[in-house]
C-alpha positions in Angstrom: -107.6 -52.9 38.6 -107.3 -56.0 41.0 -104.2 -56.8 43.2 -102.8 -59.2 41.0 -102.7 -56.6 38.2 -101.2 -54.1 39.9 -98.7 -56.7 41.3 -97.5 -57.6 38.0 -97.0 -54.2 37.1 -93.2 -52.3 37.3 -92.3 -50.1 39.8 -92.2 -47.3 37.2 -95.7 -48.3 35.7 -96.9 -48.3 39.0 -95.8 -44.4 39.7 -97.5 -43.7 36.7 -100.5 -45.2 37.8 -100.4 -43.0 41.0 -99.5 -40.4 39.9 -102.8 -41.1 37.3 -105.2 -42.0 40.1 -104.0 -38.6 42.4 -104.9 -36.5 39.1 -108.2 -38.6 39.1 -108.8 -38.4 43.1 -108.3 -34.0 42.3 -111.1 -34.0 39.7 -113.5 -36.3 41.7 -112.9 -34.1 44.9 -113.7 -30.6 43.0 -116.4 -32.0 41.1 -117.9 -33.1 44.2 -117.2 -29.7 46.2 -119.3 -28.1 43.2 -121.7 -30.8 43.7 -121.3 -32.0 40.0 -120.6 -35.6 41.0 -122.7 -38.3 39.9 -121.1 -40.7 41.6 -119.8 -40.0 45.1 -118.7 -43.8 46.0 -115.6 -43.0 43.0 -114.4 -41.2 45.6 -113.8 -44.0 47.9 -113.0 -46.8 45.1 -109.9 -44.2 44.0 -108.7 -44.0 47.3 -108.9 -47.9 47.5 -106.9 -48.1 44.4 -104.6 -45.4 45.9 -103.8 -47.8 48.9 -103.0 -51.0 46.8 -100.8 -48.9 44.5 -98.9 -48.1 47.4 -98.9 -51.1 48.7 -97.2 -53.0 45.6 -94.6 -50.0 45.6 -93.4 -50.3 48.9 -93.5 -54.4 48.8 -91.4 -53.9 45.4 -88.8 -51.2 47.0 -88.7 -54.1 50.0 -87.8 -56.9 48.2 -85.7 -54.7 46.0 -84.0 -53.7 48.6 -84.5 -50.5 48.3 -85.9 -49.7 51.7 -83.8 -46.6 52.5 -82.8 -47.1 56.2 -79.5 -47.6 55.5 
């Protein structure tokens, strides 16, 4: 998913989609621990998607004020 996508998602869409990619990160890190992985760069392009998720979540909780240092 690119920035602007995730950007134009809602702050609940995007805890779904974190809490999604975390599930996904789980499986990629056991599958590589049993050395099943096919693939090991997923493991870096989920953590990447990780990063901007929670990126647009804390510019969102920002701008709606919603900073919680009150």
């Amino acid at each position: 998913m690119k920035n602007e996508e995730i950007k134009t998602l809602s702050l609940d869409q995007l805890n779904a989609r974190l809490k999604e990619l975390k599930n996904e990160l789980f499986n990629l890190r056991f599958s590589h621990a049993t050395r099943n992985l096919a693939n090991p760069l997923a493991l870096r392009t989920v953590k990447r998607e990780i990063a901007r998720v929670q990126t647009a979540i804390r510019e969102k909780q920002i701008m709606g004020g919603n900073d919680g240092n009150k």
